[in-house]
C-alpha positions as CSV (number, residue, x, y, z in Angstrom):
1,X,12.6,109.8,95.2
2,X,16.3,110.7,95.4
3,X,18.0,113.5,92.7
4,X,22.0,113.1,92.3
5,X,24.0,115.4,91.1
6,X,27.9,115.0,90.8
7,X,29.5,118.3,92.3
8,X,31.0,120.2,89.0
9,X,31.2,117.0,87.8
10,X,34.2,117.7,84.7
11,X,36.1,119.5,86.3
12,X,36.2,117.4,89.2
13,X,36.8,114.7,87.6
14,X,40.0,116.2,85.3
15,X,41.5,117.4,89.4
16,X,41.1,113.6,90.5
17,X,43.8,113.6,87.4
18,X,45.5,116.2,88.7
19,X,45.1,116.6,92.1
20,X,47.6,119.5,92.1
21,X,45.6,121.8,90.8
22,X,42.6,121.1,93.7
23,X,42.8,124.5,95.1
24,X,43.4,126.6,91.8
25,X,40.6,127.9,89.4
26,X,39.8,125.1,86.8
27,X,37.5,125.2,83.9
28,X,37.3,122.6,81.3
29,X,36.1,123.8,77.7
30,X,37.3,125.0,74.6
31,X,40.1,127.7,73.8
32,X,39.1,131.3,74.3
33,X,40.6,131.6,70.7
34,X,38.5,129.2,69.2
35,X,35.2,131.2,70.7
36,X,35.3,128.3,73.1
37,X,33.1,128.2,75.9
38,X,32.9,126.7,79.4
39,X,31.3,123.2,80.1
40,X,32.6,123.0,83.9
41,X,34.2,125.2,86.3
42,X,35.4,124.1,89.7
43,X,33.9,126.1,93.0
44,X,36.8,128.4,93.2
45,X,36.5,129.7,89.4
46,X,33.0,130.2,90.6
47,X,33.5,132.1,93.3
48,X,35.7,134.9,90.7
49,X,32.0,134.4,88.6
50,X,32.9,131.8,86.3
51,X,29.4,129.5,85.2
52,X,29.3,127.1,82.3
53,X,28.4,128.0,79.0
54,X,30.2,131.4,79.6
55,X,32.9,132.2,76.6
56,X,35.9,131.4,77.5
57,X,37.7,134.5,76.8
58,X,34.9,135.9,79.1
59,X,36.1,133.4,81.8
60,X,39.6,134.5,81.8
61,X,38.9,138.0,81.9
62,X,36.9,137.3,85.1
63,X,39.2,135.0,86.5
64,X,43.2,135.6,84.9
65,X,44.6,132.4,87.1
66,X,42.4,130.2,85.5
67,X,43.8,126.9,84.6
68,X,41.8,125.9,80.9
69,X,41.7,122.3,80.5
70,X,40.6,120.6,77.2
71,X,36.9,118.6,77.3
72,X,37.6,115.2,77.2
73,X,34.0,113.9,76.4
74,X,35.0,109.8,76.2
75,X,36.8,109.3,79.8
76,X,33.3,111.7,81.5
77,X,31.5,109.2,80.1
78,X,33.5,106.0,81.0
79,X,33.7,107.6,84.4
80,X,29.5,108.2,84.5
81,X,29.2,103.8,83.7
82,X,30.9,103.7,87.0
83,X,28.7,105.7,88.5
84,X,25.5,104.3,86.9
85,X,26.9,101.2,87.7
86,X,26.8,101.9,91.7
87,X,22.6,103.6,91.4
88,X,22.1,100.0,89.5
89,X,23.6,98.2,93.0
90,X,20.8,99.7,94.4
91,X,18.1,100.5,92.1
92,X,17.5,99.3,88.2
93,X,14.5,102.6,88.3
94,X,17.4,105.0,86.9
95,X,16.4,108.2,84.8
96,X,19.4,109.9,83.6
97,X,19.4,113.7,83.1
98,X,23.0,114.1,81.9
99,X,26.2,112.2,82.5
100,X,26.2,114.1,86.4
101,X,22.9,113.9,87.3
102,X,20.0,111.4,87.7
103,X,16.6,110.8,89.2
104,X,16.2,107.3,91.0
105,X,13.4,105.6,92.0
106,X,14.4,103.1,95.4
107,X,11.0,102.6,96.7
108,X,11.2,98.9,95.6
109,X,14.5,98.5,97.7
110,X,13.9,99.4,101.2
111,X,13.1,96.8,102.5
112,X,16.3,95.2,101.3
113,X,18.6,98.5,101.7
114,X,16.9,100.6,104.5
115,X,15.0,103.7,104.1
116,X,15.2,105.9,101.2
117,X,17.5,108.5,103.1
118,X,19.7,105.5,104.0
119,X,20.4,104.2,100.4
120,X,21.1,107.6,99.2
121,X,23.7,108.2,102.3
122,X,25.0,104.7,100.8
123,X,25.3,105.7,97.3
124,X,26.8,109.2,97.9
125,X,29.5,107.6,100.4
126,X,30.5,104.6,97.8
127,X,30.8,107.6,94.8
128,X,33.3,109.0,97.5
129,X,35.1,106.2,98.2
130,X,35.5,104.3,94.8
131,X,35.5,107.3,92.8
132,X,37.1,109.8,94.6
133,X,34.0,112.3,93.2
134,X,31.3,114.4,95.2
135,X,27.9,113.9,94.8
136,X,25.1,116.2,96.2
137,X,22.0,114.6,97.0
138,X,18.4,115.7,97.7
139,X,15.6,112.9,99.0
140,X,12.0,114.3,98.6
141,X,8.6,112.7,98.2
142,X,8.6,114.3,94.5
143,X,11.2,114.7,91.7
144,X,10.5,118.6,91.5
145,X,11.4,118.6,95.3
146,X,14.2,116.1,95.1
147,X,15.9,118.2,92.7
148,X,15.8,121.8,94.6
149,X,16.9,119.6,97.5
150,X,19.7,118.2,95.9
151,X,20.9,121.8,95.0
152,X,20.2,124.1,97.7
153,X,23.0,122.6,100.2
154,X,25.8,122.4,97.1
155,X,28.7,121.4,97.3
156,X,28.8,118.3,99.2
157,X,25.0,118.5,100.0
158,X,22.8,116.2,101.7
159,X,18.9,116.9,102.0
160,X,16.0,114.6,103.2
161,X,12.8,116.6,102.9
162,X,9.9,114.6,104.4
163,X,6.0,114.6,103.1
164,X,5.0,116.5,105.7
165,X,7.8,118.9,105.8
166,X,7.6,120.2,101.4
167,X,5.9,123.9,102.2
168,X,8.2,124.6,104.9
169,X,10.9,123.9,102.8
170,X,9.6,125.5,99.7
171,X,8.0,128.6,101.0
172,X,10.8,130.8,101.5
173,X,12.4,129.7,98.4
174,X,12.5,132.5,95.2
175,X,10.1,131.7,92.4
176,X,13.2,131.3,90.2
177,X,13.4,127.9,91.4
178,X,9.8,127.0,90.2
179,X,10.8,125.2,86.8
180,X,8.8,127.2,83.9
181,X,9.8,131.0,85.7
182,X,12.0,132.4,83.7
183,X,13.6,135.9,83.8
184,X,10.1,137.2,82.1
185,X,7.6,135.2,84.2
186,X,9.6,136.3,86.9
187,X,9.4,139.8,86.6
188,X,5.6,139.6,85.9
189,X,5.7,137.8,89.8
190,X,7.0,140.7,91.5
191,X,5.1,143.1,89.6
192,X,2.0,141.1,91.4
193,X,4.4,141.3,94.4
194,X,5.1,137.4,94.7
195,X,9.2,137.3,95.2
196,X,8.8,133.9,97.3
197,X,7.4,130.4,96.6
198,X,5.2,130.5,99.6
199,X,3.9,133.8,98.1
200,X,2.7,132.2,95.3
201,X,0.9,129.3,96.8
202,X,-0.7,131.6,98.9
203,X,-2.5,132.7,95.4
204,X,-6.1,131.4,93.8
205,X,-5.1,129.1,91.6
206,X,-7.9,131.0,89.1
207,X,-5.5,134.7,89.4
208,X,-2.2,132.6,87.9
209,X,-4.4,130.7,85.1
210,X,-6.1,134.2,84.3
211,X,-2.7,135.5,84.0
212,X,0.0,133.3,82.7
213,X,-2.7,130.3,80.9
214,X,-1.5,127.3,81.7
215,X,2.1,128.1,83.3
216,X,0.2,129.6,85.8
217,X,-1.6,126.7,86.8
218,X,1.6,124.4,86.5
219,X,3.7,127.2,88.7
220,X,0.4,126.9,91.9
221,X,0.8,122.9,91.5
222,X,4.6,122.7,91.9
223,X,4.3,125.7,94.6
224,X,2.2,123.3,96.5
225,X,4.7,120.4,96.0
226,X,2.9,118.7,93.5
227,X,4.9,116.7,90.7
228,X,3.2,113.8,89.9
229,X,6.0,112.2,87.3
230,X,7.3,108.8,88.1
231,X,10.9,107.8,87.7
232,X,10.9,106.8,83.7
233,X,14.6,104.3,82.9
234,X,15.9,104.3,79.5
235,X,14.9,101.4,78.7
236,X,11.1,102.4,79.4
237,X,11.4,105.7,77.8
238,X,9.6,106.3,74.6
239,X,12.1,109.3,73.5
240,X,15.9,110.1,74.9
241,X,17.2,113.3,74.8
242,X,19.9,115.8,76.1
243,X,19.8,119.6,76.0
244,X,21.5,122.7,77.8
245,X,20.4,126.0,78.8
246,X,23.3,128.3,78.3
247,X,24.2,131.0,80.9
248,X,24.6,133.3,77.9
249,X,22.7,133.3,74.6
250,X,25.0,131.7,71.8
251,X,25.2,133.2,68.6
252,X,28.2,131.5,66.9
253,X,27.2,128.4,64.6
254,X,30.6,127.0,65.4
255,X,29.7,126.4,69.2
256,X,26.1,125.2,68.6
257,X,27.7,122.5,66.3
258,X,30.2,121.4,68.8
259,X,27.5,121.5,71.7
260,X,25.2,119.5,69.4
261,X,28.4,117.0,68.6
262,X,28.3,116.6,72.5
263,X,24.7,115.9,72.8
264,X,24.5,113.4,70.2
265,X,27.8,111.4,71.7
266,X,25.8,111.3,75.0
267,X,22.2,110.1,73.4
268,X,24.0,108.1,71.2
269,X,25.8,106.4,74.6
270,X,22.6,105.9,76.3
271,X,21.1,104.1,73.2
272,X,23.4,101.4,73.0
273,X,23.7,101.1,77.0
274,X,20.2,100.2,76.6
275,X,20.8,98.1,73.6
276,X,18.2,100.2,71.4
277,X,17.9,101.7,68.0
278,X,16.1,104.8,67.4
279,X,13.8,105.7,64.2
280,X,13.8,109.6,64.4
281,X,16.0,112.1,65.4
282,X,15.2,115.7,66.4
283,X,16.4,119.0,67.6
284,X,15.3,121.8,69.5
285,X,16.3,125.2,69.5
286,X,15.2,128.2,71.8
287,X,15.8,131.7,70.8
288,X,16.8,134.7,73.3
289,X,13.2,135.7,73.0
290,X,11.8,132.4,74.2
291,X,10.3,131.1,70.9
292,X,11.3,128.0,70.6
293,X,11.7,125.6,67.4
294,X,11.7,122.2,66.7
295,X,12.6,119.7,64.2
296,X,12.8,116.4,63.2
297,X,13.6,113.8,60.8
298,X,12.5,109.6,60.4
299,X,15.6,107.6,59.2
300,X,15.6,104.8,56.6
301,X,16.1,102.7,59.3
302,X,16.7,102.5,63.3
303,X,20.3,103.1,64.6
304,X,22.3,103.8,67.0
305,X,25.5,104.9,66.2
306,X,26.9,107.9,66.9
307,X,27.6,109.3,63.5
308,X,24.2,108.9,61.9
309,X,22.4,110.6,64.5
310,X,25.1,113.6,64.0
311,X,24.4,113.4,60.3
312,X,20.9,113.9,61.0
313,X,21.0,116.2,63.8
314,X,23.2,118.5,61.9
315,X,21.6,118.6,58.5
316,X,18.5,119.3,60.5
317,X,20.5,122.3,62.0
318,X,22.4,123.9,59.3
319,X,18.8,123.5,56.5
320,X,16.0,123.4,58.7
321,X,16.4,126.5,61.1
322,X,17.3,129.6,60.6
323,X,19.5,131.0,63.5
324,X,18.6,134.4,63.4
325,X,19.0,135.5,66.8
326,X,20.6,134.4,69.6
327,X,20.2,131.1,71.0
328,X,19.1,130.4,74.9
329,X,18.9,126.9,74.6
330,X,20.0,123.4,72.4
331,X,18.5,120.3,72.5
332,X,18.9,117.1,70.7
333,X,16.8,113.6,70.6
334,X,15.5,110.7,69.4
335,X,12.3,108.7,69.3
336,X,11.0,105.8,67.8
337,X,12.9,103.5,69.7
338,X,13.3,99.7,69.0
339,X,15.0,96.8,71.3
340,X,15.0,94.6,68.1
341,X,12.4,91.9,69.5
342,X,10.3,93.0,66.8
343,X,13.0,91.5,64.4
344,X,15.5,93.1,62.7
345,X,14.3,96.0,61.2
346,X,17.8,97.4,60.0
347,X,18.5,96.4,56.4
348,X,20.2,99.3,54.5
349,X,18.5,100.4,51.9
350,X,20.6,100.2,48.5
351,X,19.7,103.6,47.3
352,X,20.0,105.4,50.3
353,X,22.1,108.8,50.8
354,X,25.2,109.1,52.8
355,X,23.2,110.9,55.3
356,X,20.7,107.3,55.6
357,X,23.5,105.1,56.2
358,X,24.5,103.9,59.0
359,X,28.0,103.2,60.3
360,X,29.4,99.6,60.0
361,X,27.7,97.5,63.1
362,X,29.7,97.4,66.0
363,X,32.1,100.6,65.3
364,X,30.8,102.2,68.3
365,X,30.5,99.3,70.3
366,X,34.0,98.3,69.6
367,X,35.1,101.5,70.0
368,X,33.5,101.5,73.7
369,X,35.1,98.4,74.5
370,X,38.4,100.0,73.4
371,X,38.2,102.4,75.2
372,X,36.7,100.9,78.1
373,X,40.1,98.5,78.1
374,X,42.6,101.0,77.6
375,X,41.5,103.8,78.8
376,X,39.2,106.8,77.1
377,X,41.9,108.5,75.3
378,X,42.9,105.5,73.1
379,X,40.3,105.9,70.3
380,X,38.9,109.7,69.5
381,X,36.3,110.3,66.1
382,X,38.2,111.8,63.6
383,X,35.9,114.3,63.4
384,X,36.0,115.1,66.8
385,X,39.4,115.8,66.2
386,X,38.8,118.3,63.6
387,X,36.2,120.5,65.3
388,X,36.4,123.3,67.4
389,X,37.0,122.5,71.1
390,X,33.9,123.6,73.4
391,X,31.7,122.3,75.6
392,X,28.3,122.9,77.9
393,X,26.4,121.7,80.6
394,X,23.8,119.1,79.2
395,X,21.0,118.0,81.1
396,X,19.0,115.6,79.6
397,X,14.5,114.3,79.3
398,X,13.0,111.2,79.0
């Protein structure tokens, strides 16, 4: 199993544009004006304490050199196809998590490539070469371990964590990294006087399900290495989705509508990548206190353009949840997805709302080809234009 994830991968990719500004503070996101926030910051705004999904105004104050660059959503993407495009050389088991970051499956290709530590030394040096971009990889038996792996060594990292080698590498490890132990679960830990992953496994699996139900019992599994999940591609997925945990809770509409305008774009990409149509769209939304909502709607008919799924996503948001506290984390999805060998499925319906229709077919393939011809600033959506300028880090499920 190998975990890639591009090294602060916007901002990175705006200094390949500007290598100038390669040893300054960058962050890419909105203005701090507009209640903008951060989607990216570069390792040496990080080091003054700037982290995505911090305000921007917040970002400055830390950091007053801080060169603000606009989000520029169309060329990330056009530059995550080229980097899709070298896992495929290697691998068609892809499972994207964001535009950055994916899980890939190369157990098929060994014997053709090498061993799996060899084709992810191949993939991370031909993103550096062709690209110009930094990837940091982990290699682990599992996804759970493949990920800490890949993030442990940042930036630049490269870790190979063998079977037999997991508990020595995941024992001294904080609980923080176990995926389910938040700040609360946390703190319950230590009051039990577990600060350490190893600390945990060392507990009876009975003592965590008597305390914390059934996180308990998922916190011993992955404490013991165990992640059973196999690599799942878009095309074998039977939901995509993309969602961001923000550093600090949100409570301004305006930035959960442009971080949901964000999400959709990507979903929205991966759908017609994968040449499929989606029936129902949904949203999720967790609350500063952890209660978290969903929502969802079923379409007249499958699509997969862009601005349907951001009709439906946003009605679903502005009329379906009430946004009375802060917000931790947004999410954003679709299910129901259709590769159109069942027949077309996609008449419009005569009498169908605004919010049922579906944009013209092929406006957002042409506009991909447009922009993949001459280059990603020649065609923008009008309304992306219009909105606020912001931006997060999304990571995405199958």
């Amino acid at each position: 199993m190998i975990h890639i994830d591009m090294d602060a991968f916007y901002a990175s990719v705006e200094i390949r544009r500007r290598p100038e500004l390669a040893c300054q503070p960058v962050a890419v996101g909105g203005p701090a004006r507009g209640r903008g926030v951060v989607a990216a910051a570069n390792y040496v705004a990080r080091q003054s304490g700037v982290r995505s999904a911090m305000p921007m105004a917040e970002a400055q104050r830390r950091c007053p050199g801080l060169v603000r660059l606009p989000v520029d959503m169309p060329h990330y993407m056009e530059v995550s196809r080229r980097i899709h495009a070298i896992f495929a050389r290697y691998t068609p088991e892809i499972e994207p998590l964001s535009l950055d970051e994916a899980f890939l499956d190369v157990s098929a290709s060994t014997r053709l490539f090498g061993s799996e530590a060899d084709i992810a030394r191949r993939i991370k040096d031909d993103v550096a070469n062709e690209l110009a971009l930094v990837a940091s990889v982990g290699v682990a038996p599992t996804k759970f371990v493949a990920k800490i792996a890949s993030d442990v060594d940042k930036p630049d990292g490269f870790v190979v964590v063998a079977e037999d080698a997991v508990q020595v590498f995941l024992d001294p490890l904080p609980v923080s990294r176990l995926w389910g132990a938040g700040k609360v679960t946390q703190q319950a830990l230590a009051g039990l006087g577990i600060g350490t992953i190893g600390q945990l496994r060392a507990q009876p699996e009975t003592l965590l399900a008597e305390r914390f139900g059934k996180l308990g019992r998922h916190l011993w599994a992955l404490a013991h290495g165990r992640d059973p999940r196999p690599v799942v591609s878009d095309r074998r997925a039977r939901s995509l989705s993309q969602e961001t945990t923000f550093a600090e809770d949100i409570d301004a509409p305006a930035m959960l509508a442009t971080c949901l305008a964000e999400l959709t774009e990507q979903v929205a990409w991966r759908l017609r990548r994968q040449h499929l149509h989606a029936a129902t769209v949904f949203i999720k939304v967790r609350f500063d206190d952890f209660r978290t909502v969903t929502r969802s709607v079923t379409l007249p008919q499958p699509v997969q353009d862009t601005a349907t799924l951001l009709r439906a996503a946003r009605r679903l948001l502005d009329t379906r949840i009430e946004l009375a506290r802060p917000v931790r984390l947004l999410g954003m999805g679709v299910s129901g997805l259709d590769d159109g060998r069942g027949g077309d499925r996609r008449q419009a319906d005569l009498f169908a709302t605004d919010d049922a229709v579906p944009a013209a077919p092929g406006v957002d393939e042409v506009g991909d080809a447009i922009k993949q011809r001459f280059g990603p600033a020649a065609l923008r959506r009008g309304r992306a234009l219009r909105r606020p300028e912001g931006g997060t880090g999304h990571k995405s499920k199958t």
